[in-house]
N, C-alpha and C positions, 0 to 999 in steps of 0.2 A: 584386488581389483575393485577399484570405486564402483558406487551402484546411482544412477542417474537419479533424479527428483522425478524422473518419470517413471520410472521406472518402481519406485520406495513405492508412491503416491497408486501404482496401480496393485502393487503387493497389499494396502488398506485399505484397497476400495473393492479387494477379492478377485480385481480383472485378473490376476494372475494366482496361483498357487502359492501354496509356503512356501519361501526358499529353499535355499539347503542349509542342513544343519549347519554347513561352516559361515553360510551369510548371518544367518540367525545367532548364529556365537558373537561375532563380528558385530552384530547391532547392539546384542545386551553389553558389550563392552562400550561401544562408543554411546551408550543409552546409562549408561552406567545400573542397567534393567537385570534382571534374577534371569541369568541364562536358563535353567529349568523351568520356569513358569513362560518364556518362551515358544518353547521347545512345547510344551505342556498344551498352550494355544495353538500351535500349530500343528498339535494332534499325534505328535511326539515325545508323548509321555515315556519316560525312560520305564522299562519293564513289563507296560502295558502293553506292548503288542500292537493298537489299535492301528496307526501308521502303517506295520508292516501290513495288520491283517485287510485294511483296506487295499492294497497294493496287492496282495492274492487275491483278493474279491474281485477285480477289475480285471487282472489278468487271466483268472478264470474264465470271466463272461469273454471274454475278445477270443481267447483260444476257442469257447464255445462258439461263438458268433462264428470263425475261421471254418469250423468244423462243417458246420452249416452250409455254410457259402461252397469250399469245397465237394459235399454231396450234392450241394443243385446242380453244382457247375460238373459233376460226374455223370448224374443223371440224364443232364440235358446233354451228353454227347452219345448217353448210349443210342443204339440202334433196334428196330423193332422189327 
């Protein structure tokens, strides 16, 4: 699937997130660019974790956040 000039242009200016690994594969070929140093920039260092480990960091906090919202929202129905 082609990727717009509007689209490239807001992936380097940060508006948007890394791609996915297969866009990012896809650029260092048409870039003729070191798919690992990539991947590497985009915080996807192969073996390091960091990527995944950000993505259970995040989905931590929102479960926690959920958990929260759920006991206000329990609370404020109990009766007194």
């Amino acid at each position: 699937m082609p990727m717009s000039p509007g689209n490239l242009s807001r992936i380097e200016t940060g508006d948007y997130g890394p791609p996915s690994d297969e866009v990012i594969e896809r650029l260092a070929d048409i870039l003729d660019a070191d798919r690992l140093e990539l991947l590497r920039i985009a915080g996807r260092e192969a073996g390091s974790g960091a990527f995944e480990q950000r993505v259970l960091t995040e989905l931590a906090a929102i479960r926690s956040g959920l958990e929260r919202l759920e006991a206000a929202v329990a609370g404020s129905h109990k009766t007194d």
